[in-house]
C-alpha positions as CSV (number, residue, x, y, z in Angstrom):
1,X,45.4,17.0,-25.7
2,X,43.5,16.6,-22.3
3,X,45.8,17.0,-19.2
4,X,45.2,16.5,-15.5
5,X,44.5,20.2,-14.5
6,X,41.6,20.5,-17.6
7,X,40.1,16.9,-16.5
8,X,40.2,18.5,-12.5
9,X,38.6,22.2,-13.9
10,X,35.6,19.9,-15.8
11,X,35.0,18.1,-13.0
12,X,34.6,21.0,-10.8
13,X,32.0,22.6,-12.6
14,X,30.4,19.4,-13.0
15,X,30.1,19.4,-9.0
16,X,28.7,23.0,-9.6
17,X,26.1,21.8,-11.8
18,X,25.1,19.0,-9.8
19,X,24.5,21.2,-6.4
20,X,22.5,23.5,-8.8
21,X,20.5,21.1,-9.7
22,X,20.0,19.1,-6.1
23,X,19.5,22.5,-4.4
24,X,16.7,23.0,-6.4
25,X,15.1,19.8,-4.8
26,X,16.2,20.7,-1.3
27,X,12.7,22.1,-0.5
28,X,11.1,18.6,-1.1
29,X,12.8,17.2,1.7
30,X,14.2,13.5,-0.2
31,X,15.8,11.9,2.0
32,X,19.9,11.7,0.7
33,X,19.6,15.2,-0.7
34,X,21.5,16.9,2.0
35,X,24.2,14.2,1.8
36,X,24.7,14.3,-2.0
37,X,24.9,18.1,-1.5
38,X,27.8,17.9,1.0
39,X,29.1,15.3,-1.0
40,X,29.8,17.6,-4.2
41,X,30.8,20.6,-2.1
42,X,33.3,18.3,-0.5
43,X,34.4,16.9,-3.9
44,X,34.8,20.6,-5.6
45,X,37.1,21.8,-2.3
46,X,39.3,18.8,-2.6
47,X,39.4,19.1,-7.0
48,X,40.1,22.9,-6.3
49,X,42.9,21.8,-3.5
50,X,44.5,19.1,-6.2
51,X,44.7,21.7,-8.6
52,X,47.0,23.8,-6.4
53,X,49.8,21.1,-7.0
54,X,53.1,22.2,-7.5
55,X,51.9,25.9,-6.4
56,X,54.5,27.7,-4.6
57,X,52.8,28.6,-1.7
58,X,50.4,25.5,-1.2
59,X,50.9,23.3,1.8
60,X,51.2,19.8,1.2
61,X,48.6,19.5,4.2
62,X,46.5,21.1,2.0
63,X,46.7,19.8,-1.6
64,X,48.2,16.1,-0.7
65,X,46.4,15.1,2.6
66,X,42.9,17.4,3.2
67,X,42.3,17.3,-0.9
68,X,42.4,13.2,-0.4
69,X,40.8,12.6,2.5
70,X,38.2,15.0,1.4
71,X,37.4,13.6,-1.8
72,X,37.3,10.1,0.2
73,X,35.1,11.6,2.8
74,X,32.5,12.9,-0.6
75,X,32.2,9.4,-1.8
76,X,31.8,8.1,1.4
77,X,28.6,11.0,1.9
78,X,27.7,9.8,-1.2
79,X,26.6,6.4,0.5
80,X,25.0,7.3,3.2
81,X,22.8,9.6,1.2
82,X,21.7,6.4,-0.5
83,X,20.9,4.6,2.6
84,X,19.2,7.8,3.4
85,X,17.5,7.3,0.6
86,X,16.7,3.7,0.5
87,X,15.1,4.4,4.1
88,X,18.6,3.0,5.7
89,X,18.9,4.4,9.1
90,X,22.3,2.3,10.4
91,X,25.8,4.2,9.4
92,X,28.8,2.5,7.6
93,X,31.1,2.9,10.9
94,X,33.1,0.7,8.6
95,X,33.9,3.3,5.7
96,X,34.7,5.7,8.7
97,X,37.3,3.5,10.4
98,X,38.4,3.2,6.6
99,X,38.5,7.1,6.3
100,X,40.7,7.2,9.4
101,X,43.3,5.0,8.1
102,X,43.6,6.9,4.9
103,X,43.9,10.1,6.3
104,X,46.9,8.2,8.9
105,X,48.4,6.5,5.7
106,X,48.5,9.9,3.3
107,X,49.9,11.8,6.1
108,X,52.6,8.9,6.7
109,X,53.6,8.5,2.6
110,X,53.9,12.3,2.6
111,X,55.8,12.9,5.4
112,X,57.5,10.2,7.3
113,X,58.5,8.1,4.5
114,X,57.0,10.2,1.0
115,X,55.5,7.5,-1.5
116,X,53.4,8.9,-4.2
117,X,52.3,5.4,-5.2
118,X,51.7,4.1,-1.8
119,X,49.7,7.4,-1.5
120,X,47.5,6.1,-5.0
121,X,47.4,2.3,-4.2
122,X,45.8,3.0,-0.5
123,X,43.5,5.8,-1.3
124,X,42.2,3.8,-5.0
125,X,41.9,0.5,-2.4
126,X,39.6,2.7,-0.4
127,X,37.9,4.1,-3.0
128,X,36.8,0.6,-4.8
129,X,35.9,-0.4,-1.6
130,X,32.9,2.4,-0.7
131,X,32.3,2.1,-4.8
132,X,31.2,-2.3,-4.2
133,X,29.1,-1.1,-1.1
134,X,27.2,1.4,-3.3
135,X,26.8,-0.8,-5.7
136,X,25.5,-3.7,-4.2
137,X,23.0,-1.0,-2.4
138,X,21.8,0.1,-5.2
139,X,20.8,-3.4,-7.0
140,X,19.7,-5.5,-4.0
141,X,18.1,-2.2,-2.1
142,X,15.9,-1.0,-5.3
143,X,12.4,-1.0,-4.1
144,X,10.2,-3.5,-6.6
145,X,7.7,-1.0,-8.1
146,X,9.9,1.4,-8.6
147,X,11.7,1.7,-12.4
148,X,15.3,-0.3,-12.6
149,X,16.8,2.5,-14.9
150,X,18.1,5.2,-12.2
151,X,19.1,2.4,-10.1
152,X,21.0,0.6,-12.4
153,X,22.8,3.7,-13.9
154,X,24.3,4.5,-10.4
155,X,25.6,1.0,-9.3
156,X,27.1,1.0,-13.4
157,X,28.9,4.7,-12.4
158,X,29.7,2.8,-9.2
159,X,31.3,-0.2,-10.9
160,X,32.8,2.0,-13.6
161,X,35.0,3.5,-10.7
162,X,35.7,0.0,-9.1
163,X,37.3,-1.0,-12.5
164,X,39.0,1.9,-12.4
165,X,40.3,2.3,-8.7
166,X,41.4,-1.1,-9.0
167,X,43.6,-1.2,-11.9
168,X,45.4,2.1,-10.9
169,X,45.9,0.9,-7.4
170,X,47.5,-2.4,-8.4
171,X,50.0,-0.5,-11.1
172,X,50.8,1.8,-9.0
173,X,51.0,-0.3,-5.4
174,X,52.7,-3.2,-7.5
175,X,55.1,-0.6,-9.0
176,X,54.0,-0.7,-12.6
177,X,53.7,2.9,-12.9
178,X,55.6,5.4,-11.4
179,X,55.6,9.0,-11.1
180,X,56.0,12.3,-8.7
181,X,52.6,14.4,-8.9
182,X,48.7,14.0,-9.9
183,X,49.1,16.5,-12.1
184,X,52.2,15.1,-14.1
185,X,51.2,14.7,-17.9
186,X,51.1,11.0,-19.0
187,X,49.0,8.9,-21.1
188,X,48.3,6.4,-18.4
189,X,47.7,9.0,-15.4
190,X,45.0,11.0,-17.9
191,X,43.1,7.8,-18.4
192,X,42.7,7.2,-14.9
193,X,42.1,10.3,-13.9
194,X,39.7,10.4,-16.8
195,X,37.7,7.1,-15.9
196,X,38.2,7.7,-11.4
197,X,37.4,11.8,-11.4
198,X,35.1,11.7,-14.5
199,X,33.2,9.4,-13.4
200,X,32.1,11.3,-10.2
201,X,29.6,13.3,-12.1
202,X,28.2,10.4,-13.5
203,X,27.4,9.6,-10.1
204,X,25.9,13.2,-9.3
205,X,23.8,12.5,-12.7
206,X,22.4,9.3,-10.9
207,X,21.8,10.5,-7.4
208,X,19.1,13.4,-9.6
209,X,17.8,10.7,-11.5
210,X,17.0,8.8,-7.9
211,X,15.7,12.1,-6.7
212,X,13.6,12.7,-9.4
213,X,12.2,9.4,-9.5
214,X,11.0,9.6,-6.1
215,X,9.9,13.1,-6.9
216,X,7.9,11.1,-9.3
217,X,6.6,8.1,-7.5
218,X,5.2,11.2,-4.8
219,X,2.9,12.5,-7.9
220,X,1.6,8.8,-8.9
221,X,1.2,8.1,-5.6
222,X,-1.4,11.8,-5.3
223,X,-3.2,10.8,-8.4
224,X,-3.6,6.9,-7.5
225,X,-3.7,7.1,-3.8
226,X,-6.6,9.4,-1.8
227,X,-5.1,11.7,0.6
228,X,-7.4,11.6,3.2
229,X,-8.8,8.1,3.9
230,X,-5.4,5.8,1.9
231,X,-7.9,4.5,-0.3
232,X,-7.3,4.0,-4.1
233,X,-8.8,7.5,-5.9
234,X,-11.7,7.3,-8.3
235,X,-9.1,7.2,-11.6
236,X,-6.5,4.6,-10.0
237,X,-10.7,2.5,-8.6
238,X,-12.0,2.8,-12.0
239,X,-8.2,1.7,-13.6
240,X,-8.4,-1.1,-11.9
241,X,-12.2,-2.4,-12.4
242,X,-11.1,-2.1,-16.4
243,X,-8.3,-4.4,-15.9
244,X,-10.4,-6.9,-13.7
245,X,-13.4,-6.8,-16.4
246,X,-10.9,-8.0,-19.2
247,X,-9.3,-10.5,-16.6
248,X,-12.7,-12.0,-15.8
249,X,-13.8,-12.2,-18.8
250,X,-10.9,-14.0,-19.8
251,X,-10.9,-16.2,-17.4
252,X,-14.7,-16.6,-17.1
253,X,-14.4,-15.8,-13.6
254,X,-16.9,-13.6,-11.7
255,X,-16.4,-10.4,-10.6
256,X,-18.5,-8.5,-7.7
257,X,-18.7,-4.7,-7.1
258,X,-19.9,-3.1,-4.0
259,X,-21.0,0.6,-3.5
260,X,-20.9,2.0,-0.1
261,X,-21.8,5.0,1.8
262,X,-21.6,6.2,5.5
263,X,-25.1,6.9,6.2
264,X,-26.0,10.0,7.7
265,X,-22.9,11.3,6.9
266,X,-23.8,15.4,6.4
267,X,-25.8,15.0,9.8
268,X,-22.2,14.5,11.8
269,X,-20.3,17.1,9.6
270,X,-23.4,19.4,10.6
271,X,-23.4,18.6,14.4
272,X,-19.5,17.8,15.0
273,X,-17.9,19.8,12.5
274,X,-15.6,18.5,9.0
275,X,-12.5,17.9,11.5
276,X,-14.6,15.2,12.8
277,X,-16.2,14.4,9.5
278,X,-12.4,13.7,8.0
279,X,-12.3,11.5,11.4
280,X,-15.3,9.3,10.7
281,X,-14.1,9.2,6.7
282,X,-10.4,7.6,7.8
283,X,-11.4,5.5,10.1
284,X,-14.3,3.7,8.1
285,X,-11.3,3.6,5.1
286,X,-8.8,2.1,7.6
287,X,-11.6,-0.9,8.8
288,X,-12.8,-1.8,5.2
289,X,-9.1,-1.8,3.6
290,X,-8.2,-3.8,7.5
291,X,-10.8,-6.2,7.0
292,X,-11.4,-6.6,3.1
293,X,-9.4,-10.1,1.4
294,X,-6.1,-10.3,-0.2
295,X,-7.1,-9.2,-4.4
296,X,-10.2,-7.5,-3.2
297,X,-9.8,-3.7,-4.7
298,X,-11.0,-0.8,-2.6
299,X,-11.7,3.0,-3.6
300,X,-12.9,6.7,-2.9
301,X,-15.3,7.1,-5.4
302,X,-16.1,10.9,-4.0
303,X,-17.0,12.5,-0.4
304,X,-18.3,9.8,1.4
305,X,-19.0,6.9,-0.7
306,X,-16.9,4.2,-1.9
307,X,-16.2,1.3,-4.0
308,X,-15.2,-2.5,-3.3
309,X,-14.4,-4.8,-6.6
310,X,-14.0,-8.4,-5.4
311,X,-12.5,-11.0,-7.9
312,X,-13.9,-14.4,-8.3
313,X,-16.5,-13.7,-6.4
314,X,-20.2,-14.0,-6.6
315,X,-22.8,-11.4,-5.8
316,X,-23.9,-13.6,-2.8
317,X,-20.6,-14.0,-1.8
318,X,-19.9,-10.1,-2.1
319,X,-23.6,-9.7,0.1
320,X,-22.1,-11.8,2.7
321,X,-18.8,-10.4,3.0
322,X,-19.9,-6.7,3.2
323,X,-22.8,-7.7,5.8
324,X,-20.1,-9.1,7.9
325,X,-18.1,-6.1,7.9
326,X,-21.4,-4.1,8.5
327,X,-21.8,-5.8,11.6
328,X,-18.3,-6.3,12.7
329,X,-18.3,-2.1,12.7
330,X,-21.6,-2.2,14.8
331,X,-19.7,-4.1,17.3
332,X,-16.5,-1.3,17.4
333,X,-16.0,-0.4,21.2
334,X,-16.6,3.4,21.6
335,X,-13.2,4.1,22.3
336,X,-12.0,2.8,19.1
337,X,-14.0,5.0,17.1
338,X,-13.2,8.5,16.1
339,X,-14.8,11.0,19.2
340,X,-16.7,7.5,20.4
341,X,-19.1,8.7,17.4
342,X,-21.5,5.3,16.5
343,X,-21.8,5.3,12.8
344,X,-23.1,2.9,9.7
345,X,-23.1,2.2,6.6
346,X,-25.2,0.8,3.9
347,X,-24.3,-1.4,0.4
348,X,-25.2,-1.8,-2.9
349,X,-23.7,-5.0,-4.8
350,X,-24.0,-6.9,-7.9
351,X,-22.3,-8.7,-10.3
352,X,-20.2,-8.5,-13.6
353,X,-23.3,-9.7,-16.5
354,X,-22.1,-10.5,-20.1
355,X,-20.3,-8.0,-22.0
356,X,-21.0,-4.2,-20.4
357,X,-19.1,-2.4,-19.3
358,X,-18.1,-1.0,-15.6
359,X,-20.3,1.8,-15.9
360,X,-22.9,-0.3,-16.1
361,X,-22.0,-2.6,-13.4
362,X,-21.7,0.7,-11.2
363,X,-25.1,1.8,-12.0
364,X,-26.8,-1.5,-10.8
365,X,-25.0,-1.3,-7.6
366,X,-25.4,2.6,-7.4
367,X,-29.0,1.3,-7.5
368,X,-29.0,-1.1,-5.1
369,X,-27.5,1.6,-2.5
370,X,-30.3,3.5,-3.1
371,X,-32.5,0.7,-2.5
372,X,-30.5,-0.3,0.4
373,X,-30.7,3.8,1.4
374,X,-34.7,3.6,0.9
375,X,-35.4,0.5,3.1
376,X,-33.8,2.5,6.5
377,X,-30.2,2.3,5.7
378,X,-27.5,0.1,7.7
379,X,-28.0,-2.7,5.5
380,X,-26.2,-4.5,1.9
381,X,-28.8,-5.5,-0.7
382,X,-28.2,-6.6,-4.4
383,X,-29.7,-5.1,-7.7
């Protein structure tokens, strides 16, 4: 049968699985990592601490007050490395005030007037309390595109140890269950300690899932997202011209593309160096993405050209649009552009026809830059 001291020795090397595993992502700097690292370094001290119970030679400073107020303080590091991580910056002065009074009502139930339940009902109280907050982080603070499952799993370990902080607090602060030591064997006191020290590592399980999933969102966002310039990358462009071919052909809609490039662009790398090149290439992304619709889909199809998709819209439409943006860039003050360099661009546009495919709608408007290229540059003409 499991008893108290086997349920606190699993639950230690738990914690020492769960710092193996989050010091491995220290190095990617995510934010909450640091926290969920103190927190299971704090929880192991305090386990190790409740272990010496009953030990000879142990303090009651040590293995009644520091081993609760420490494994209050790891839950409550717990939270703010989710704040941390949800981009939170405020602290929950709160849960610290909190911390202070269990720290003043352990030492009181120990040694002014010795409870052992009073002891479990304030410290569980405390417990479900930081447990609610991280819950109710964790589903309202969930960024939308990100996947539910991680999310979820911690606010259900969070809830998990509500439920179970809880009931023990009420049978033990309403007197329903009594006895002299954490470690004394007892159905009722394994099952608690089971479902409130168990559960912990569920928690440690979740924070890795969060850290891995933004380890993950990172790598989607360098293959969809161009490093340089912010724009969508070729793969993530073309993606998203398939899916707006089927929806406008669904919908009977039209659908415009436009192929642009910086004229001139090698002549400014050659005379001002790539440091200003990379200059010239972010700030052009920075005024189309600025200055194109709501729905209109921008790119980096490669070095310095790049693509605009425009939904339900014609090819005229996409002419005018693109010649406005032409000349709202002509009109940039000098200070406002990168080294007061004066630079244009020139289009190539046409619209979705029947049935082909977007490689053959990129041709047509790759020809039409060429065109556009041919007749002196600085200018947006159609197939």
């Amino acid at each position: 049968m499991f008893n108290p001291l086997s349920i606190l020795l699993v639950t230690i090397l738990s914690g020492v699985m769960a710092i193996a595993v989050l010091g491995s992502l220290w190095r990617a700097a995510i934010p909450g990592v640091g926290y969920w690292l103190s927190a299971n370094a704090a929880a192991i001290v305090a386990l190790l601490a409740f272990a010496l119970q009953g030990h000879a030679h142990a303090s009651q400073w040590l293995t009644l007050v520091a081993s609760n107020v420490l494994m209050a303080a790891s839950l409550l590091l717990v939270l703010e490395g989710c704040l941390r991580f949800l981009g939170r910056r405020t602290r929950p002065w709160p849960a610290y005030l909190g911390l202070v009074a269990v720290l003043f009502g352990i030492s009181y139930w120990t040694f002014a007037a010795p409870n052992f339940n009073a002891r479990v009902a304030v410290v569980s109280a405390y417990h479900a309390s930081l447990c609610v907050a991280l819950a109710v982080l964790m589903l309202r603070g969930r960024p939308s595109n990100r996947p539910r499952y991680s999310y979820y799993f911690v606010a259900g370990a969070a809830l998990l140890l509500v439920a179970a902080h809880t009931a023990r607090g009420f049978m033990y602060g309403l007197g329903w269950m009594t006895q002299a030591s954490l470690l004394q064997v007892s159905p009722s006191n394994v099952l608690f300690l089971a479902l409130g020290i168990l559960a912990s590592p569920c928690l440690s399980i979740g924070v890795v899932m969060l850290a891995h999933d933004r380890l993950a969102e990172r790598l989607e966002r360098l293959a969809n997202i161009d490093d340089l310039t912010g724009a969508l990358s070729r793969r993530a462009f073309l993606a998203a011209g398939d899916a707006l071919l089927d929806a406008s052909r669904r919908s009977r809609s039209p659908l415009a593309m436009a192929i642009i490039d910086i004229d001139s662009f090698k002549a400014v790398n050659d005379k001002h160096g790539h440091a200003t090149g990379d200059q010239v290439l972010s700030h052009f992304a920075t005024f189309i993405a600025r200055n194109l619709r709501t729905g209109d889909v921008f790119g980096r199809l490669g070095g310095e050209e790049f693509g605009v998709l425009c939904p339900a819209t014609s090819a005229a439409e996409a002419v005018s649009l693109l010649d406005r943006l032409r000349a709202r860039l002509a009109a940039t003050a000098p200070h406002e552009r990168p080294c007061g360099l004066r630079y244009t661009f020139s289009v190539g546009v046409d619209r979705l026809r029947g049935d082909e495919s977007l490689a053959q709608l990129m041709a047509r408007a790759d020809g039409a830059l060429y065109a556009a290229k041919a007749s002196g540059r600085d200018r947006v003409m159609t197939a």
